[in-house]
N, C-alpha and C positions, 0 to 999 in steps of 0.2 A: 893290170890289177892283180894282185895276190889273195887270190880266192882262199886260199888257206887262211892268213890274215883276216878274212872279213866275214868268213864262218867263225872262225874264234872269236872275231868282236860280237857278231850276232847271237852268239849263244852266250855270252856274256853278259849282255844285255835282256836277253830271254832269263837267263837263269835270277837277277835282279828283279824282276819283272813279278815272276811266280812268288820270291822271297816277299818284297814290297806287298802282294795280294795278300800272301800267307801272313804275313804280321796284321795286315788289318785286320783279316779275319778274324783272326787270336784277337785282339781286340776288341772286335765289335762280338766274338762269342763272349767275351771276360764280362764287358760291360753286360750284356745281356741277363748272362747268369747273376752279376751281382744284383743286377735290378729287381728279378725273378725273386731272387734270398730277401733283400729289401722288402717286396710286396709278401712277402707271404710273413716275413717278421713285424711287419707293420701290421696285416689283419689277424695275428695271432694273439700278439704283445697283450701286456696287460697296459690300462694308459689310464692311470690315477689325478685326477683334477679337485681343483680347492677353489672353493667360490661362497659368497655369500647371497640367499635368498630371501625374497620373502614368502610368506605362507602367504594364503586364499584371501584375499581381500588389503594385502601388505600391513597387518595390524602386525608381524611379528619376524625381526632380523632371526633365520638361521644359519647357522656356518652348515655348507655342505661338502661332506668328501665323497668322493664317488668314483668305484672302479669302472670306465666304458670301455675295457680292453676286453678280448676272450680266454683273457690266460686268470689267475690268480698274481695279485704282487705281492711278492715275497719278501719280507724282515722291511715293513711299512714303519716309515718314521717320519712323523709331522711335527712342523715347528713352525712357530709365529715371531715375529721380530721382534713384537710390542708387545706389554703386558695388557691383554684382554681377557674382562671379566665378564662376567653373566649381569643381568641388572634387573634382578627379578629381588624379592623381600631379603632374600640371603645372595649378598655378592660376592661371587665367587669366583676365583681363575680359572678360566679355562683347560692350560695346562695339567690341574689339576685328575682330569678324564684319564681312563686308563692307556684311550688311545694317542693322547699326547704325550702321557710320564710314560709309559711304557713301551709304545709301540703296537705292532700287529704281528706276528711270525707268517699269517696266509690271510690278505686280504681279498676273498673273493669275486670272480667276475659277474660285471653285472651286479652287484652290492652297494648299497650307500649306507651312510649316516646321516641325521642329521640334530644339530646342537643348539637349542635353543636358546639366541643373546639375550634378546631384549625385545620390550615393545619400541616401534619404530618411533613413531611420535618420540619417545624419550629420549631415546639412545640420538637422535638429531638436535636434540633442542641446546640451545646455544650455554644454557646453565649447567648441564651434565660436566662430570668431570672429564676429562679426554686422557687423564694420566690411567684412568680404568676403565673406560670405554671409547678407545679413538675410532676416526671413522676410516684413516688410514692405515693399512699395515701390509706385511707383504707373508704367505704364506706357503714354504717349501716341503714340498714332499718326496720322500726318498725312499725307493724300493728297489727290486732287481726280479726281471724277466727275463726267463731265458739265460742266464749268465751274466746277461748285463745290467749295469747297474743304473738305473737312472734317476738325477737330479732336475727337479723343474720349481720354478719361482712364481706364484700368481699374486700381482699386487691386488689389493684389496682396495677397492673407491664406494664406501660405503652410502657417500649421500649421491653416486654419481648412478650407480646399481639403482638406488630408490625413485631416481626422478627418473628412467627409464623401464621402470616398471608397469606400462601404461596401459594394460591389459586390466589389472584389478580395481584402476584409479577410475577407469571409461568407463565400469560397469558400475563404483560405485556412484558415480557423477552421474549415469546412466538411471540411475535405482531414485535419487536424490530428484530428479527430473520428475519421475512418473508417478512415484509413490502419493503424491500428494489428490492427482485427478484418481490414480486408481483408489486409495483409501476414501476417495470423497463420491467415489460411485457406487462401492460398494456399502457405503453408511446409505444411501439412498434405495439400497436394494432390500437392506436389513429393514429398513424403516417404512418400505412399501407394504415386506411380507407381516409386520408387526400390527398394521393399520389393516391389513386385508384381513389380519387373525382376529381382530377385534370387532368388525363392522360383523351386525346378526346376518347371519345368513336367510336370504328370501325364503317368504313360504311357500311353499310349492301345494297347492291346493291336496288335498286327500281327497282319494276315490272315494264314497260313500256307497256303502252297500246296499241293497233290494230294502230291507225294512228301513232304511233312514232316508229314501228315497221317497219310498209310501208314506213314511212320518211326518216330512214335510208337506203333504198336499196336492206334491205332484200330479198324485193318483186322480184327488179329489180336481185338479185343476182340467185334467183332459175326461175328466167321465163325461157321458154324456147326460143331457137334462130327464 
C-alpha cells in the first residue's frame, strides 16, 4: 500500500468534508438571518386592510380602512372596481372622499376610517339599483413601508359579510324574545305601586293625652263608690 497515496486521498476527502459542513452552515446562517429580517419586517410593517362592516345592531353597511401594522403607510392609495355610492337622501360616489380622489401621504398606525354606505335592509333589498349600490366589488390598496411597496386586493361579499354577522342578529333575536315578559312585568309592577298609592292608608289609633283620658270617663269608670 502507498501510504503516501492514501494520506493524499484522506485529506482530500477531509478537506471536502469541512468545505460540504462550511456551505451548510453558510446556508443555514443565510436562511436564518433572512428569516430574523422577515420577522422583525413583518412586526414593524405597516399592514393596511379594506373590509366592509356593520355598526351595533347591523342597521348600518360601513366601508372600513384600517392601518393594523406598527409603522405609518406611506402615499396610501384606495381604489374600488365598481362604481359605489352612498344611499342615504343624497347619493353620492364614494370616490368622491378625499381619501379615495386624493389619497393619503402618512396614514397612521393603528388608525382607521370608517364610510358610511347605507342602511342594510336597503342596500340588500332585491329592488335597489346594483349599477350604484352592488353588493360585490373588489377593493385595493396601495402603500409603501419601509421601501416597499405594497399591493393587496380584498373582495368585497356584501350579503355574505351580513348573514355572518351573528353577534348583533343573536342579541336582537335575543332582546325580541324577552322584551315582551320583561315589558309585561314590569306594567304589573307599575300597576301594583299605583294601586298601593291610591288605597287610604290604615289608621293607626292616636295616643290620647291625660285630659282626654279623664274626658271620657275613664276616671269616672275606676273611682270608687
Amino acid at each position: 500500500m502507498n501510504w503516501g497515496t492514501f494520506w493524499s486521498a484522506a485529506s482530500a476527502i477531509a478537506a471536502l468534508g469541512v468545505l460540504i459542513i462550511t456551505v451548510i452552515y453558510a446556508w443555514l446562517t443565510y436562511r436564518l438571518a433572512k428569516a430574523a429580517e422577515s420577522q422583525i419586517w413583518q412586526s414593524s410593517r405597516a399592514s393596511v386592510i379594506a373590509s366592509v362592516v356593520t355598526n351595533q345592531g347591523g342597521q348600518l353597511f360601513l366601508l372600513h380602512i384600517e392601518n393594523l401594522g406598527s409603522s405609518p403607510a406611506e402615499s396610501l392609495r384606495v381604489h374600488i372596481d365598481r362604481p359605489l355610492h352612498t344611499q342615504f337622501s343624497q347619493i353620492k360616489p364614494i370616490i368622491d372622499a378625499p381619501l379615495f380622489k386624493n389619497g393619503v401621504s402618512s396614514f397612521p398606525a393603528r388608525h382607521s376610517v370608517k364610510f358610511a354606505l347605507g342602511v342594510s335592509f336597503n342596500w340588500l333589498n332585491k329592488a335597489t339599483d346594483r349599477k350604484l349600490h352592488p353588493t360585490t366589488f373588489n377593493i385595493t390598496v396601495e402603500y409603501e413601508t419601509f421601501g416597499r411597496k405594497i399591493v393587496d386586493t380584498f373582495p368585497i361579499d356584501m350579503e355574505s359579510l351580513y348573514s355572518l354577522s351573528t353577534i348583533d342578529k343573536d342579541y336582537l333575536e335575543e332582546f325580541g324574545r324577552t322584551f315582551p315578559d320583561k315589558f309585561e312585568r314590569s306594567i304589573r309592577d307599575i300597576t301594583r305601586s299605583i294601586q298601593e298609592a291610591a288605597e287610604p292608608a290604615p289608621r293607626v289609633p292616636r295616643k290620647r293625652s291625660w285630659p282626654e283620658w279623664f274626658s271620657q270617663g275613664v276616671w269616672a269608670k275606676h273611682r270608687w263608690d
